[in-house]
PAKOLZA-672612 format. One line per field, with one value per residue: residue in three letters; x negated, y negated, z negated of N, C-alpha, C, O in turn. Coordinates in steps of 0.05 Angstrom, whole numbers, plus 5000, padded with zeros to 4 digits. Layout:
<recs>
rest: c(ALA, ...)
neast: c(X, ...)
nnorth: c(Y, ...)
nup: c(Z, ...)
caeast: c(X, ...)
canorth: c(Y, ...)
caup: c(Z, ...)
ceast: c(X, ...)
cnorth: c(Y, ...)
cup: c(Z, ...)
oeast: c(X, ...)
onorth: c(Y, ...)
oup: c(Z, ...)
</recs>
This chain:
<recs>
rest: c(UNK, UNK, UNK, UNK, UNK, UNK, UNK, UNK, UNK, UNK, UNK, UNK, UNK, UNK, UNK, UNK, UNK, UNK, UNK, UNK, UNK, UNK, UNK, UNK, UNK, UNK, UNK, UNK, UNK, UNK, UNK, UNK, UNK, UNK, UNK, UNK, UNK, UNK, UNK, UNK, UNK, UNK, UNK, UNK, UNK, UNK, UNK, UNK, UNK, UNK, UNK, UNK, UNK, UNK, UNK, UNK, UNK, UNK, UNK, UNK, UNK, UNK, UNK, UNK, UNK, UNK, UNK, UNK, UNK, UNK, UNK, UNK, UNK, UNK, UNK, UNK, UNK, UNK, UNK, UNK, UNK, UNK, UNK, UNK, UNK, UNK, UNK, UNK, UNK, UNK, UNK, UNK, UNK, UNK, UNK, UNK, UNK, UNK, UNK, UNK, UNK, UNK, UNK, UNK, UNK, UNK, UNK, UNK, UNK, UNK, UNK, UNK, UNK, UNK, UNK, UNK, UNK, UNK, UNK, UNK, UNK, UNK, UNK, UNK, UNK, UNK, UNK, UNK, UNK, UNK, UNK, UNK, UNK, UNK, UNK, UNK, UNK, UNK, UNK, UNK, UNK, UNK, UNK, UNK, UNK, UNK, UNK, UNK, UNK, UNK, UNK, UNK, UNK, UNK, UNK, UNK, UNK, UNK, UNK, UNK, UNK, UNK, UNK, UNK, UNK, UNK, UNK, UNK, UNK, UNK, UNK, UNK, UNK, UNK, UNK, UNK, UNK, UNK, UNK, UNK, UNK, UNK, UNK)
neast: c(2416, 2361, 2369, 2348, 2332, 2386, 2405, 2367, 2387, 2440, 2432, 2399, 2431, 2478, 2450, 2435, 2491, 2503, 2472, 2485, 2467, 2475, 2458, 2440, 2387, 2357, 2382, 2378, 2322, 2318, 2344, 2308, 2269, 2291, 2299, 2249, 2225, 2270, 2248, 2194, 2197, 2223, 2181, 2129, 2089, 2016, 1971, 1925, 1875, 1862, 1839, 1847, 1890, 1883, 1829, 1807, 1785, 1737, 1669, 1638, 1680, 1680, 1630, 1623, 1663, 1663, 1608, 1629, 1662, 1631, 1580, 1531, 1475, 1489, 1445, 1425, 1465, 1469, 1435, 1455, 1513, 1541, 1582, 1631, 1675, 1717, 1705, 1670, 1603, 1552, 1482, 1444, 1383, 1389, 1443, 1449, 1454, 1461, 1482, 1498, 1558, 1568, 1541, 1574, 1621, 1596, 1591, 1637, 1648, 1636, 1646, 1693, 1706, 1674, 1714, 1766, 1749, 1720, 1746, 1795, 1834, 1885, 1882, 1856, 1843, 1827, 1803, 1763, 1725, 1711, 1682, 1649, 1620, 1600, 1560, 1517, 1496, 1530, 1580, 1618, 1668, 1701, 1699, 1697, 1745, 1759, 1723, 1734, 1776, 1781, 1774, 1756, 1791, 1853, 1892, 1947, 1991, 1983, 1930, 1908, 1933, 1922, 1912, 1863, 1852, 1806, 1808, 1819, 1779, 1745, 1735, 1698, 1661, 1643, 1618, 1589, 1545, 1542, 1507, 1458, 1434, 1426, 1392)
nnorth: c(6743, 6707, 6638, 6634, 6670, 6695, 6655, 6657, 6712, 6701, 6666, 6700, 6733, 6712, 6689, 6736, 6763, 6716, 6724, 6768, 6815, 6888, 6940, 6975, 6984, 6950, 6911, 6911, 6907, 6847, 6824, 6832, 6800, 6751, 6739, 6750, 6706, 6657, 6660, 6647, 6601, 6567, 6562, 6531, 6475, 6480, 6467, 6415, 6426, 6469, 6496, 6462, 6482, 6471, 6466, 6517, 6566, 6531, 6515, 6538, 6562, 6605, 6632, 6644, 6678, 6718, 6741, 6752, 6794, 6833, 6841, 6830, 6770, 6714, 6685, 6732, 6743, 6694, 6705, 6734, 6716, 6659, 6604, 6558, 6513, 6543, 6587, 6648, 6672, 6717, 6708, 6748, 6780, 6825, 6875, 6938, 6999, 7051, 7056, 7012, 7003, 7025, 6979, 6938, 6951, 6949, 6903, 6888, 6897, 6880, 6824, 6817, 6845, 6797, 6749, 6775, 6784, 6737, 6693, 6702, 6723, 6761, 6792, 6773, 6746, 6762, 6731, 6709, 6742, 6763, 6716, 6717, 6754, 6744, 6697, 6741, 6768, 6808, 6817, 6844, 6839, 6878, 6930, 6920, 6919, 6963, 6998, 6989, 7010, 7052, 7094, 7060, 7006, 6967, 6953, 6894, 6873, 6846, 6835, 6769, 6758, 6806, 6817, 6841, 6882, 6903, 6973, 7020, 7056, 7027, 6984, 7007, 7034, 6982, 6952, 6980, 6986, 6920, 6921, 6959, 6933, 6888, 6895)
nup: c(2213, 2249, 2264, 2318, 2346, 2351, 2393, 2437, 2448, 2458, 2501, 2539, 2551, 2565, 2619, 2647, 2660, 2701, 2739, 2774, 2778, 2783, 2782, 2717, 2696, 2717, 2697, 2639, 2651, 2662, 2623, 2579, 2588, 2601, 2542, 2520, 2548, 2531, 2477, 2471, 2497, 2454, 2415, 2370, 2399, 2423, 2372, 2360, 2347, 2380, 2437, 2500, 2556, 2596, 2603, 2620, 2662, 2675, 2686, 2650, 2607, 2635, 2639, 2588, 2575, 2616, 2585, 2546, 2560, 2594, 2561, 2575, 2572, 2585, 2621, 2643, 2668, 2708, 2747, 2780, 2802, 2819, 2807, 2834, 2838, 2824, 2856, 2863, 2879, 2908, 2883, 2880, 2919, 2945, 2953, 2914, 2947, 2984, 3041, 3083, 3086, 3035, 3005, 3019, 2992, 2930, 2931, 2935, 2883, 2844, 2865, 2858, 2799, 2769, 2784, 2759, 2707, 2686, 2704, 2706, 2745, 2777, 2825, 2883, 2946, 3008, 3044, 3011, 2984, 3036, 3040, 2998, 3014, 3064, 3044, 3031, 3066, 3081, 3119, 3155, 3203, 3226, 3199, 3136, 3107, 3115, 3092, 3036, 3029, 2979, 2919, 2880, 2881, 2897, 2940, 2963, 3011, 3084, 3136, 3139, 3097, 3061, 2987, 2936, 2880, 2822, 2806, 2746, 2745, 2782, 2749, 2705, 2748, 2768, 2727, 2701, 2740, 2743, 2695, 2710, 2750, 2723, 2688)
caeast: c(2397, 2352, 2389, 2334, 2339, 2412, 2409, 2361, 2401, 2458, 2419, 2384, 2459, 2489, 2432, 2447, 2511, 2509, 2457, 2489, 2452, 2491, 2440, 2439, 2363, 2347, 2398, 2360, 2292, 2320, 2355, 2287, 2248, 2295, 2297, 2218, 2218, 2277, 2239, 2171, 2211, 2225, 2159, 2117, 2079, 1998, 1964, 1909, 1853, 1867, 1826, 1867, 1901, 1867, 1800, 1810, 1778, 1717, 1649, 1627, 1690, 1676, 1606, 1627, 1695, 1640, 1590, 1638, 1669, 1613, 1564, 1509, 1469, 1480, 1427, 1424, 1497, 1470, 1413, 1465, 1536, 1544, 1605, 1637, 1700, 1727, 1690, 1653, 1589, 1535, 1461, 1417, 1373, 1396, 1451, 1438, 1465, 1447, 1488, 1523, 1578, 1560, 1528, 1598, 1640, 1584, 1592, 1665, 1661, 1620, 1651, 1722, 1694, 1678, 1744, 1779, 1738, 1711, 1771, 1830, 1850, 1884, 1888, 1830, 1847, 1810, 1790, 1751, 1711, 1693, 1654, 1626, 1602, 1580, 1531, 1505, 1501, 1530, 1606, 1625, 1687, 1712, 1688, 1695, 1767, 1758, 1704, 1746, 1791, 1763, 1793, 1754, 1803, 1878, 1902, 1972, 1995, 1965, 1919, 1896, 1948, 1909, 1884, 1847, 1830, 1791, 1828, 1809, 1753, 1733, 1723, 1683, 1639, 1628, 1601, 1565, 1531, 1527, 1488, 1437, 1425, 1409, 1361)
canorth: c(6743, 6692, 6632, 6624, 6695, 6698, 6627, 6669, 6731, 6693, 6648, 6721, 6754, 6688, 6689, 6767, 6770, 6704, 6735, 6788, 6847, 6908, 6956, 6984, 6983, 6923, 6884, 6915, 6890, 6816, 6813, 6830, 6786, 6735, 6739, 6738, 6671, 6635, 6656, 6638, 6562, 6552, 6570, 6502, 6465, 6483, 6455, 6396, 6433, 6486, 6480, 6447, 6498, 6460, 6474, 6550, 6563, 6504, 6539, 6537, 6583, 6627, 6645, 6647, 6697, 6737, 6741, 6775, 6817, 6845, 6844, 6817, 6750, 6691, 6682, 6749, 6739, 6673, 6717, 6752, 6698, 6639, 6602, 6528, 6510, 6566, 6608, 6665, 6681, 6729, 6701, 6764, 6776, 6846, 6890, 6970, 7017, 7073, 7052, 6980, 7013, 7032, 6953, 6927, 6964, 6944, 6870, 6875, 6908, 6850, 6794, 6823, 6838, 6771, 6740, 6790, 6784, 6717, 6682, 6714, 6719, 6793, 6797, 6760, 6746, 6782, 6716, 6701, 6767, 6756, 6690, 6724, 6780, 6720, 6689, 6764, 6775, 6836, 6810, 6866, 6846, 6909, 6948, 6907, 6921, 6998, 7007, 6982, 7039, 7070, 7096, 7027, 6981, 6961, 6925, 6891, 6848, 6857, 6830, 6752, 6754, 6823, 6824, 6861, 6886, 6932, 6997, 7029, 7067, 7012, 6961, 7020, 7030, 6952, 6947, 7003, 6973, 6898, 6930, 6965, 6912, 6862, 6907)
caup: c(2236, 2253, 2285, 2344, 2349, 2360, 2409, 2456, 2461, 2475, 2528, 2551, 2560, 2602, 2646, 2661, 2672, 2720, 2759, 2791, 2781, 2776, 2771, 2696, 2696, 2711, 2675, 2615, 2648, 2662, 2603, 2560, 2602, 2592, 2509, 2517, 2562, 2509, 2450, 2480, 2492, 2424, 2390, 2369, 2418, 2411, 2350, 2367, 2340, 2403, 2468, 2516, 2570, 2630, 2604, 2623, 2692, 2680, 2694, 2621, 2605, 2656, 2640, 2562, 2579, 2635, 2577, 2524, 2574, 2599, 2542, 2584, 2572, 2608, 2635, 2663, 2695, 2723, 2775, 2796, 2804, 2815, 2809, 2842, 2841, 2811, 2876, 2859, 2903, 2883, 2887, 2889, 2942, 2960, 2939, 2924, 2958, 3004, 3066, 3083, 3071, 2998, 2992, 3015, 2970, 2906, 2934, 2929, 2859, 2829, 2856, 2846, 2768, 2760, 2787, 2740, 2674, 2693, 2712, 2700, 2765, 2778, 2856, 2902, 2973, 3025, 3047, 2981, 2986, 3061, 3040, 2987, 3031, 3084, 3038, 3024, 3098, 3089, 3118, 3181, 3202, 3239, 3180, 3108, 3091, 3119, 3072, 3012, 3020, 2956, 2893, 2863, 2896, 2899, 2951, 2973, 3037, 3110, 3154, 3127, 3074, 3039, 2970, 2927, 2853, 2817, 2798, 2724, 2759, 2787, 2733, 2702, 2763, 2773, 2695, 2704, 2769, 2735, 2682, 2724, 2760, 2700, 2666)
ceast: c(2387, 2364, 2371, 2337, 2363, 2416, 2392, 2369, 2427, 2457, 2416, 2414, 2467, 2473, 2433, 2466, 2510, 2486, 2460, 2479, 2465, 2480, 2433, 2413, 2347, 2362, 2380, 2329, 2300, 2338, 2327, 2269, 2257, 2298, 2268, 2217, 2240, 2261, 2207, 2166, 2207, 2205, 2143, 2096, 2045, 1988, 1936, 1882, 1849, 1847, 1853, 1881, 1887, 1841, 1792, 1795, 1753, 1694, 1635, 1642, 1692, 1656, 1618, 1648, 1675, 1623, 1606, 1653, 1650, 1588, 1543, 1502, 1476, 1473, 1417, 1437, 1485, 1449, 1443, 1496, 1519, 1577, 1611, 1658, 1711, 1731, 1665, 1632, 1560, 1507, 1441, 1427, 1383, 1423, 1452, 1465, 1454, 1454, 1503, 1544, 1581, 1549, 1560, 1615, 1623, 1585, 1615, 1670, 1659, 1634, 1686, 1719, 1694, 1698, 1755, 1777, 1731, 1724, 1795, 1848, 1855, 1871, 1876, 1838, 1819, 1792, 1757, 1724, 1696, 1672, 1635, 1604, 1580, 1560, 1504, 1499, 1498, 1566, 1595, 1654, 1710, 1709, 1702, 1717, 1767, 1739, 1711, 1766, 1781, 1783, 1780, 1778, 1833, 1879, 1936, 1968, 1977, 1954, 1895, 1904, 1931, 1897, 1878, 1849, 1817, 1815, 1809, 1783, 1738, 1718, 1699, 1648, 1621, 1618, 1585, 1533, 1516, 1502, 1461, 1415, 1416, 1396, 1338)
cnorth: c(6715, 6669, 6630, 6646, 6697, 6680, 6650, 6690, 6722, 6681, 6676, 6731, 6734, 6689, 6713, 6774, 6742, 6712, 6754, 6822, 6873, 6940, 6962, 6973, 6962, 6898, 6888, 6903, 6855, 6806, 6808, 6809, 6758, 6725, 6729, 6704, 6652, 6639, 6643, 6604, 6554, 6553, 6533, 6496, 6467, 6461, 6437, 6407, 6458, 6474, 6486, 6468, 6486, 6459, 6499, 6540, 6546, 6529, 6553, 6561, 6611, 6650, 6655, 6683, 6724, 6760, 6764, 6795, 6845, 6861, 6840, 6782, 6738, 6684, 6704, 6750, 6715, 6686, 6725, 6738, 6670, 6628, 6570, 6529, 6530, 6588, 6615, 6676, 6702, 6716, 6718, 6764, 6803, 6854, 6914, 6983, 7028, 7062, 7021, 6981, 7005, 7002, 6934, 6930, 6957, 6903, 6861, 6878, 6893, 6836, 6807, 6820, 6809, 6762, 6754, 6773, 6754, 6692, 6690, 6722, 6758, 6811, 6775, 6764, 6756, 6765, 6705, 6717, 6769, 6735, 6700, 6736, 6761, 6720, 6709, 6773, 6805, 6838, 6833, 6867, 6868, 6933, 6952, 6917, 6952, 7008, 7001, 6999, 7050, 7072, 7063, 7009, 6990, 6944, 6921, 6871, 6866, 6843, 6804, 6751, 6783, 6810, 6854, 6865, 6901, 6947, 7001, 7037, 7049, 6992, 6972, 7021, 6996, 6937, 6959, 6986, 6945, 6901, 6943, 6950, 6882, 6872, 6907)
cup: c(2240, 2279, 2320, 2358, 2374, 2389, 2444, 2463, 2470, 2507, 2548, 2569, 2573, 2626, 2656, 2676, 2688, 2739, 2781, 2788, 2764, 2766, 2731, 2681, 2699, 2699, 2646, 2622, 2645, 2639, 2586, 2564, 2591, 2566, 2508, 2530, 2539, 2487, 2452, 2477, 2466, 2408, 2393, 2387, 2407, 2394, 2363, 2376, 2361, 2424, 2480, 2536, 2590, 2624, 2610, 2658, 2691, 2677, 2659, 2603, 2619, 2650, 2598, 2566, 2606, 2610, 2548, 2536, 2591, 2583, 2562, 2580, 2595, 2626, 2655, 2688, 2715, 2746, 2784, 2806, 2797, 2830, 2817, 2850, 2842, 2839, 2859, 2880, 2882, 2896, 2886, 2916, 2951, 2941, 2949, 2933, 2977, 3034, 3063, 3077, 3031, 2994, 2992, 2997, 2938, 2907, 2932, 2895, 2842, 2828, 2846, 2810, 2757, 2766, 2766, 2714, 2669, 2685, 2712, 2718, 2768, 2809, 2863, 2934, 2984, 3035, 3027, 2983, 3013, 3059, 3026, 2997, 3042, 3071, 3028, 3052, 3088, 3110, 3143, 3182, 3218, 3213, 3150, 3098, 3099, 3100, 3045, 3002, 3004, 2939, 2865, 2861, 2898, 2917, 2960, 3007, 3061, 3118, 3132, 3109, 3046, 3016, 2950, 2892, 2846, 2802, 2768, 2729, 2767, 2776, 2720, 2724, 2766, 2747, 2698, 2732, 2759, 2718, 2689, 2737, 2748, 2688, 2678)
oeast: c(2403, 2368, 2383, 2344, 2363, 2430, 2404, 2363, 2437, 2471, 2427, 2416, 2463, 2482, 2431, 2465, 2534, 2487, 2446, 2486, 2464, 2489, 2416, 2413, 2327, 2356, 2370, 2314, 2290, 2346, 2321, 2254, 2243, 2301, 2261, 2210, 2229, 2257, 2198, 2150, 2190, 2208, 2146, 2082, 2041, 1993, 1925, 1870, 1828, 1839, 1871, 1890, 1875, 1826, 1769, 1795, 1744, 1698, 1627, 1629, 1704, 1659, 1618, 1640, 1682, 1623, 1596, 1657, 1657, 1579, 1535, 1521, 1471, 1485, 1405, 1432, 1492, 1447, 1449, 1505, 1500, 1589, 1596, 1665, 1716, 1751, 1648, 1641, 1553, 1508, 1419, 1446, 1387, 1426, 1454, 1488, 1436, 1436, 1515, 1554, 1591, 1548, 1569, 1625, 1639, 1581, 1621, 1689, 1675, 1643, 1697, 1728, 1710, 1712, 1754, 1792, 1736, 1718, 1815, 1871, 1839, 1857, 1884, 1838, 1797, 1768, 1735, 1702, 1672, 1651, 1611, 1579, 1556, 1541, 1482, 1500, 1478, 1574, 1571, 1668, 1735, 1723, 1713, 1713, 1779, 1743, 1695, 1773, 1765, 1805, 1790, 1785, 1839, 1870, 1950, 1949, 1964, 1965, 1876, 1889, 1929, 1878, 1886, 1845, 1812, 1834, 1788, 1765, 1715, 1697, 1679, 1625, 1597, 1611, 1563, 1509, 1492, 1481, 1442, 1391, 1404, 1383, 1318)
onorth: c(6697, 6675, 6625, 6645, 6699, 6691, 6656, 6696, 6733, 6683, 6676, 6735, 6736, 6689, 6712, 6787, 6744, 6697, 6757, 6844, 6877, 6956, 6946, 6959, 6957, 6875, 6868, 6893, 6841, 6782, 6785, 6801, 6743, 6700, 6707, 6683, 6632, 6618, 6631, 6590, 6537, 6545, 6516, 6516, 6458, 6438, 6450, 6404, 6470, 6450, 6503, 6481, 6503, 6451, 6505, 6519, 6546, 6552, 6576, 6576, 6632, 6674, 6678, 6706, 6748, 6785, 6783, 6815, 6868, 6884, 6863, 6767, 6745, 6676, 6699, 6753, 6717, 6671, 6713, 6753, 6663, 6636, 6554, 6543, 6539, 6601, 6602, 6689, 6702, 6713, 6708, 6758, 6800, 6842, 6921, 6979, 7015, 7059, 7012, 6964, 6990, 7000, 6920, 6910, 6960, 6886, 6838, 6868, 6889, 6827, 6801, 6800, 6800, 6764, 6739, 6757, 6746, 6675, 6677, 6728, 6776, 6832, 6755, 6787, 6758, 6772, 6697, 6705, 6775, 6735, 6698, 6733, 6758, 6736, 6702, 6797, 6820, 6861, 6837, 6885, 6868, 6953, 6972, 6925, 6966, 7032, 7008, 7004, 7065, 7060, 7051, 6999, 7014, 6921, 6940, 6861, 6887, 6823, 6811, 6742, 6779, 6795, 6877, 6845, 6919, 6938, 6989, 7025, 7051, 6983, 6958, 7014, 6989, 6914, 6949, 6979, 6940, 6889, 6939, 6951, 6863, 6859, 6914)
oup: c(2235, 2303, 2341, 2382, 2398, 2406, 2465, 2486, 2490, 2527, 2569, 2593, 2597, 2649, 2680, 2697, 2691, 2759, 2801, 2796, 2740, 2751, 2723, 2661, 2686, 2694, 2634, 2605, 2628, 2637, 2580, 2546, 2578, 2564, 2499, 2518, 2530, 2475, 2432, 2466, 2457, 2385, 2411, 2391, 2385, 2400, 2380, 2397, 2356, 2426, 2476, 2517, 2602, 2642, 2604, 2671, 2714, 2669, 2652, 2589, 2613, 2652, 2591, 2559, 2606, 2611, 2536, 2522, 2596, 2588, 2562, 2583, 2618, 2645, 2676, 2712, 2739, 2766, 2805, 2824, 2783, 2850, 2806, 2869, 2865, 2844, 2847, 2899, 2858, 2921, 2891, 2929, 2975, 2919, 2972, 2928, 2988, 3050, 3044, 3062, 3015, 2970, 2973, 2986, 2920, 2890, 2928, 2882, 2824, 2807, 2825, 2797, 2740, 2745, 2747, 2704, 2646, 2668, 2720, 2713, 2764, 2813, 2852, 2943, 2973, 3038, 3035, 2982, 3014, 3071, 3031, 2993, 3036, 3075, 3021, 3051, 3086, 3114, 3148, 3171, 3216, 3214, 3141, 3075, 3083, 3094, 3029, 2978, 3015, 2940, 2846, 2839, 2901, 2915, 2964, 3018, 3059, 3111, 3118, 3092, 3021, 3018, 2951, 2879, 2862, 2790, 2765, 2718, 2761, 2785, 2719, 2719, 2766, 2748, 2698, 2732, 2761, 2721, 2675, 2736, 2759, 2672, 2665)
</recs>
């Protein structure tokens, strides 16, 4: 057996049993977890010719990582986002929908989308999504997070601490939607 192998299941199994966890089920998750994180350690440090890990997130990656996730141009994405300091806002002049309702919930699906696909980010504070709204004057705060109740949307936490993502359905609808709206 491979000695790095062996070094991280030994590492994996000390860190198990000094942890406490008596549970069956999750000794088997924090054991696996822990094999993945020693063997992860020992692999070689990235190669030169790599982009850097702190160039992730810069606006340039954004619109690039938008642009193959989406399959829309550029330049299309850029009517419709814009991004500063790794804040997402959207720059059309309206967004469709039938009721404010229905514009809130297509304003959350966007910018959520972009954070996602964009940025990498999974989960978007509630805060994040209210600014966006703001500069869309569509923000209603008695309303905004009651109207997010959808099968689009995931959320955790309460009150200021809430966020958000898109659900499977959701990422669907908010492709579907970006695309409409850049043709």
């Amino acid at each position: 057996m491979d000695t790095k192998l062996q070094d991280a299941l030994k590492r994996a199994n000390t860190e198990v049993e000094t942890s406490g966890i008596s549970d069956p089920e999750l000794r088997k998750i924090a054991f696996s977890k822990a094999v993945d994180f020693y063997l992860r350690e020992e692999k070689e440090p990235p190669q030169p010719d790599k982009p850097a890990p702190q160039a992730k997130g810069s606006a340039s990656d954004f619109w690039a990582t938008l642009v193959t996730s989406v399959g829309i141009s550029e330049k299309k994405l850029k009517d419709v986002y814009s991004v500063r300091d790794e804040q997402i806002s959207l720059v059309m002049s309206s967004i469709p929908g039938e009721s404010k309702a229905d514009r809130q919930r297509n304003l959350a699906a966007l910018v959520l989308l972009a954070y996602h696909e964009g940025l990498g980010h999974e989960w978007v504070s509630s805060s994040l999504l209210a600014e966006a709204a703001g500069h869309s004057k569509l923000y209603d705060t008695s309303k905004f997070s009651k109207n997010l109740k959808s099968d689009w949307f995931r959320s955790h936490g309460v009150k200021k601490g809430q966020k958000y993502k898109l659900s499977g359905p959701g990422v669907s609808q908010a492709k579907n939607l970006l695309t409409t709206i850049t043709q």
